[in-house]
N, C-alpha and C positions, 0 to 999 in steps of 0.2 A: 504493500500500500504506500501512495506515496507521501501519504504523513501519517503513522500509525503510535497513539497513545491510548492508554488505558480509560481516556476518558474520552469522549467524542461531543465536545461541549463547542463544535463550532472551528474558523478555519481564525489562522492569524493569534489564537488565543494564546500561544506557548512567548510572545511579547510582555505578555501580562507580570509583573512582580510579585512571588513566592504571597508576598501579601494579600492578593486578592484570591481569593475561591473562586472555584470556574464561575459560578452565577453569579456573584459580586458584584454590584454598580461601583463604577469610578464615581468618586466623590465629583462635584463640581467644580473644586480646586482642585481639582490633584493636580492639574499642569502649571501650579505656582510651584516655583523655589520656596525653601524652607528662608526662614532670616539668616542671615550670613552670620557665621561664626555657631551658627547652632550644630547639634552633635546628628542632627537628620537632614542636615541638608546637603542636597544631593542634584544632581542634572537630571531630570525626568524624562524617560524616552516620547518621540513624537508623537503620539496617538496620547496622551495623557494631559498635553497642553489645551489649555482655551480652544486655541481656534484650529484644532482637530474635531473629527466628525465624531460620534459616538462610537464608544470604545469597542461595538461589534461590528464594525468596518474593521478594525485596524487586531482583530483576537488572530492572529496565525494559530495553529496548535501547536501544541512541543510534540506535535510526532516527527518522529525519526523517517527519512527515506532508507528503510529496511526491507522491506517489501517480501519479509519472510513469510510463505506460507499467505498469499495476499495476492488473488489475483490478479492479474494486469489490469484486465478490465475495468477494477476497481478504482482504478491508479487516473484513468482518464474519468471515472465519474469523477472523481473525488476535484480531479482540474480543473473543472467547469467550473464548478463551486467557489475554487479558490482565487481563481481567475474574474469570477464574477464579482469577488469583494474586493475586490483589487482595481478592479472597474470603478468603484464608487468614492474609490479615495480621490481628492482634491489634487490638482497638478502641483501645486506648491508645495507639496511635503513629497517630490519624488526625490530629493535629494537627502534627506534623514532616512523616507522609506524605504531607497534602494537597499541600504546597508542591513535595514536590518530584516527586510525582506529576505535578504541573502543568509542571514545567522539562525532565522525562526526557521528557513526551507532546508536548515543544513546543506544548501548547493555545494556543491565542490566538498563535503568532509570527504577523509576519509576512514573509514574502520579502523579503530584500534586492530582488529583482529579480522582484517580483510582479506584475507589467506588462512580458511582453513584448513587447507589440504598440507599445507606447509612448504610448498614449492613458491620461492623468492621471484622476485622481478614482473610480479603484478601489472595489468594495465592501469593508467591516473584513471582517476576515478569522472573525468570529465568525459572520457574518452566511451565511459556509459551513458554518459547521460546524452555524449550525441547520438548515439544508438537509438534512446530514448527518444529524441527529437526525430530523428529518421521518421520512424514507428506511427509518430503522431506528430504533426507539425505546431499543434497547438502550444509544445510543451516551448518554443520557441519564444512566446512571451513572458516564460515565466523565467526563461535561461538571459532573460535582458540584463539579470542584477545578480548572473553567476558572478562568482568571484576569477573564474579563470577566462584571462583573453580572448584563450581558443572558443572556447564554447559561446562567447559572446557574439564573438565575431561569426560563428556557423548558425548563433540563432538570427542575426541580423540578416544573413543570407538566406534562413530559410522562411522569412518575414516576406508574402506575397499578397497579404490584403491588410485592406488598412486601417489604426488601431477605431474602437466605437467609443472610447473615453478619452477625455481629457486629460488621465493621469497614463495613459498609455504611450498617447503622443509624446507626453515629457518625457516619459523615457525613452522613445527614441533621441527626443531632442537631448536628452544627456546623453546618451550614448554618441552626438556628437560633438560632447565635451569629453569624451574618454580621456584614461592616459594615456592609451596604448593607441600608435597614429595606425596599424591595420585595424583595429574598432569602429578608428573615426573614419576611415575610407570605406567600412562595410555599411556603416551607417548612411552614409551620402547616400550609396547606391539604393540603399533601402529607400530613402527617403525618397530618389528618384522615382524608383518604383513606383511609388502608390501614391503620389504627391497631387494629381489630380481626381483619387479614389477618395479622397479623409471630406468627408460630410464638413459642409462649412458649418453645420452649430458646435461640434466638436471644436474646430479649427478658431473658431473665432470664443470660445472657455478656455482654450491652450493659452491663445494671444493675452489674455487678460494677466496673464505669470511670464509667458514666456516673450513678449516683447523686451521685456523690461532684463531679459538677460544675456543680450549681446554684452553689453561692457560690464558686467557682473562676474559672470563667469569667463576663468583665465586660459583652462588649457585651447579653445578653439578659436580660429581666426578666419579662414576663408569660408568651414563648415558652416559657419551663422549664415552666408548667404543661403544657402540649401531651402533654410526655413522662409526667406523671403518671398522667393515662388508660390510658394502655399498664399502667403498674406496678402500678396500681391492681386489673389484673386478678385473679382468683383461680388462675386457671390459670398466668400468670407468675410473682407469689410464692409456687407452691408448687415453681414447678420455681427458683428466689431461695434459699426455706428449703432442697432439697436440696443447693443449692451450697454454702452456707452450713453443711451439718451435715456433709458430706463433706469442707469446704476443708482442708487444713492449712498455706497459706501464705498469704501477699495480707494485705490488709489489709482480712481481714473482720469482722474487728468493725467496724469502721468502716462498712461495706455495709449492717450491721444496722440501727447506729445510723440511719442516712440510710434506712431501708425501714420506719423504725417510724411515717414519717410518713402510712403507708398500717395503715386499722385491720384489713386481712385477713391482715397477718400476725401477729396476736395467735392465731390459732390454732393456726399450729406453733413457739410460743414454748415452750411446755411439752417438744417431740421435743427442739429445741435446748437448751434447758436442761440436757437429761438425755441425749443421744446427740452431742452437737455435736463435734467434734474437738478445734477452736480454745480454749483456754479463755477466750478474752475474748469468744466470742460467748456461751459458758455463763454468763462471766459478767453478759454484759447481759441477756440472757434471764434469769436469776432477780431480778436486782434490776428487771426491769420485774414480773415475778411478784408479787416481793415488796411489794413498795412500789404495787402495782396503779395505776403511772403507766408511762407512754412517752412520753421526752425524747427531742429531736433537736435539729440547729442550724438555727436559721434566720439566721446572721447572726452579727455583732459586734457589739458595743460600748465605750465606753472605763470603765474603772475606774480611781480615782485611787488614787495609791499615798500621795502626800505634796502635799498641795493646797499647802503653803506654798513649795514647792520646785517645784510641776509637774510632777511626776511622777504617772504614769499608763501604767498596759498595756493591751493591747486583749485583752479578753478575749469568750470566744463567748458568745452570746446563743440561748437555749433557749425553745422551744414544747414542750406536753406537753400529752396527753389520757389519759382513764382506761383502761387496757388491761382489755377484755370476755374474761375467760379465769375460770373456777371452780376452778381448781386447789386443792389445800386445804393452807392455810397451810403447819400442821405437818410434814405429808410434803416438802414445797418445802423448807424450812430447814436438813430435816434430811439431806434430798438436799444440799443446798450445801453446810453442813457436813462432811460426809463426802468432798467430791469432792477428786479428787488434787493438783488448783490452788491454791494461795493466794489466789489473786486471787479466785476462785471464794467461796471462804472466809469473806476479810473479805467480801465481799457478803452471808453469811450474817450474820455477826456484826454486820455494822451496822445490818441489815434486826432482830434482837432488839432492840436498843438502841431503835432509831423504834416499833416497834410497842410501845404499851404494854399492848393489850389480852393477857389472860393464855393461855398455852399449853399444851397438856399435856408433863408431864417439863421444864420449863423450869428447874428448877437443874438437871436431869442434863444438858440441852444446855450451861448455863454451865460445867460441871466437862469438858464434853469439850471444848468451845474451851480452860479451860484447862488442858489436855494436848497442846495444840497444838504441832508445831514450829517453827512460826514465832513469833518475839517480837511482830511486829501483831499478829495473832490474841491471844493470851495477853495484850495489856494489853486487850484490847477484854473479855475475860472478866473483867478484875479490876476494869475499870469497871463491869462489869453487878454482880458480886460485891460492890461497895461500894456501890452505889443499892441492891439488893437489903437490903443491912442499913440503910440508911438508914430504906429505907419501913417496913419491921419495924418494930410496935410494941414 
């Protein structure tokens, strides 16, 4: 069987700490640290934090792959199962998951006593488990968070459709952060593969973690384009912009930022702009509107602060192309203007100050910023207010 314990209380459970009984609910806190310096405090595995799912998504069992006496058969029921709760984990936790996906499945052990015949020079024990993959190609998702190379790199090859979850995709997508560069080349190809098969509502749950880790993650450099093709799609950034205008929490502005580097989503920058939930995605969207540029990060670089002293921050370094949208100025502004955000706001108000081409009603716009209640907004009017008389003849 391919995870066999004396208790059958579920897949993923053997994660669980000696503390908990198989039936046991995790407390609400347990994914808090203990106070620092106390005698129980301790780093809590992934599945036990806040913003992990419930703790029977993340129960592996502690069976052993012995598969004594356990027919095969069994072995691919049991995968579906395991494979299905695997399905339902978050993409953002594929990078604590992998590892310990890998310790709960015991991939790669091998037998204290894996020779009982007693004749030496054994096959490695990965060397089963591509057999195993042969046999059933299904077992190829689950050999994604082997611990050996080989076997990674032969499930990524034997990988011909494409993943139905979010936290599936991340694993390929680590898998082109591997360390090992025949990984990251098996991975590519994979990716090739079925790059036009991955359902854009998958693709566009991935993008919400996975934009935001090209400059995150260090071991890959050109594999990050691979993922681009996927996002670039049209079908995926529109089902990206719904996430995106629906969200009310996460960190999506941030997702925007990182999705402008694709020009197909200039065209539901005008919906977000004006329906978005978030205000800092309304507010990216109009100042890409306004200013008819889209900035993103590609990177860092150092800026000095005091060259005599050495001092210096690292600050982000920005790419930008012309956003292809006809929106018409006036109505934009006065849309941002009006919106309930301040943030939203000063976007409007700084986008007057840059443009200097002339607008219609433009001191009545400056007398409504300065009725603003916020004090940014209101100096940003009394600056337009004093250029204003300056140009005055």
């Amino acid at each position: 069987m391919l995870f066999a314990s004396p208790r059958n209380d579920g897949l993923l459970r053997g994660l669980l700490p000696p503390p908990y009984p198989p039936q046991a609910e995790i407390p609400p806190n347990a994914g808090r640290e203990c106070a620092p310096g106390s005698k129980t405090s301790k780093t809590l595995p992934f599945y036990q934090h806040d913003n992990a799912l419930p703790h029977r998504a993340f129960s592996f069992s502690d069976r052993q792959i012995s598969g004594a006496g356990v027919p095969r058969s069994h072995w691919d029921e049991e995968l579906k199962t395991i494979l299905a709760e695997l399905s339902a984990l978050p993409a953002n936790l594929i990078v604590r998951a992998s590892s310990e996906i890998a310790i709960a499945a015991r991939l790669g052990w091998q037998p204290l006593m894996h020779n009982l015949g007693g004749v030496s020079g054994a096959e490695p024990i990965y060397v089963r488990d591509l057999a195993l993959m042969r046999r059933n190609p299904d077992y190829a998702w689950l050999f994604l968070f082997h611990p050996n190379g080989h076997a990674r790199e032969a499930a990524l090859d034997a990988i011909q459709t494409p993943p139905t979850s979010p936290f599936f995709l991340a694993a390929l997508a680590w898998r082109l952060n591997d360390w090992a560069e025949p990984v990251r080349r098996a991975a590519e190809r994979c990716v090739r593969r079925i790059l036009n098969l991955i359902d854009p509502k998958v693709a566009a749950d991935t993008s919400m973690y996975l934009l935001g880790r090209r400059l995150a993650w260090g071991r890959w450099s050109n594999e990050a384009d691979t993922l681009d093709a996927m996002f670039a799609r049209e079908d995926v950034l529109a089902a990206v912009a719904a996430r995106l205008r629906g969200g009310a929490n996460g960190p999506l502005g941030k997702c925007l930022r990182n999705a402008l580097r694709f020009g197909g989503i200039d065209a539901h920058l005008p919906e977000l702009a004006a329906n978005a939930l978030q205000p800092l995605v309304r507010a990216i969207a109009h100042q890409c509107l306004l200013s008819g540029q889209a900035r993103w990060i590609v990177g860092f670089e150092w800026a000095w602060i005091d060259k005599v002293y050495g001092l210096r921050q690292r600050v982000p370094k920005y790419a930008s192309r012309a956003v292809d949208c006809d929106a018409p100025f006036d109505q934009l502004i006065w849309q941002a203007a009006r919106d309930t955000s301040v943030v939203v706001r000063r976007i409007a108000a700084d986008a007057l100050i840059a443009d200097h081409a002339p607008i219609l009603d433009e001191d009545r716009l400056i007398a409504y910023f300065a009725g603003d209640a916020n004090p940014s907004v209101r100096a940003r009017a009394d600056f337009l207010h004093r250029r204003g008389q300056r140009a005055a003849p």
